[in-house]
N, C-alpha and C positions, 0 to 999 in steps of 0.2 A: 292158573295154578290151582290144582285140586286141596283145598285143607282139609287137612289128617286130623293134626292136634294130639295123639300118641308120644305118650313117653317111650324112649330108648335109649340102648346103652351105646356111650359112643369111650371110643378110645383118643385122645386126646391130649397133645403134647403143651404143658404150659412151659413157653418160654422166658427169658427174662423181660422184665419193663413189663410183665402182665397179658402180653399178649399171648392168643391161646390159638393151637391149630388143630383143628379135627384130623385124625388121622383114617377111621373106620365107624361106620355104627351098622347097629344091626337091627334089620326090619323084616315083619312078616318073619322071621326062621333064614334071613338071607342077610350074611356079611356085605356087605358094602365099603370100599374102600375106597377113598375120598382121591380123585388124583387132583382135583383143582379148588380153587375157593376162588368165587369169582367174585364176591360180593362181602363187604361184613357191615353194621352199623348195630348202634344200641338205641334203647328204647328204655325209657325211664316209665314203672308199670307200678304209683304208691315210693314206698318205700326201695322198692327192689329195683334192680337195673336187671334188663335183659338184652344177654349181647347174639344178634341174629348174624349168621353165616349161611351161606347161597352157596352151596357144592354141589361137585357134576361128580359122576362114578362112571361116565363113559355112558351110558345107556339113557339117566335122568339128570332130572337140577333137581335138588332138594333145599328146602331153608331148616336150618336145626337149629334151635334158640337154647340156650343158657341160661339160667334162674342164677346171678350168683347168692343168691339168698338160700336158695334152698338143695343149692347144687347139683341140681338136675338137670337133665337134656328131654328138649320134646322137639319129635319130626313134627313141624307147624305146619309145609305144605313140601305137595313133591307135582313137576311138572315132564310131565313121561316126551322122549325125543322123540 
């Protein structure tokens, strides 16, 4: 997997009990619309919890991680099909 490390906007449904689903994010100037999540787990980074998600958009896998601390989204790594 090639890492980015780039922050992006991603659009994102929070569900109840906390649980969060990516719906879209947007990279390079290109929408990307999430049809799978194949993967999630979190990762304790200090004080801050960061929650990582593995989604495919039909073309690539990308992992998008969560800061809930500072509630921002970063493309951490994208692996081209």
């Amino acid at each position: 997997m090639e890492r980015i490390r780039e922050p992006v906007r991603v659009a994102a449904i929070f569900n109840p009990g906390g649980r969060i689903r990516p719906v879209w994010f947007d990279w390079k100037r290109k929408k990307h619309t999430v049809l799978e999540t194949t993967y999630t787990w979190q990762e304790k980074s200090g004080d801050t919890m960061l929650l990582h998600f593995a989604v495919a958009d039909g073309e690539a896998l990308y992992e998008l991680v969560y800061d809930t601390r500072e509630q921002s989204w970063l493309l951490h790594g994208v692996e081209a099909g």
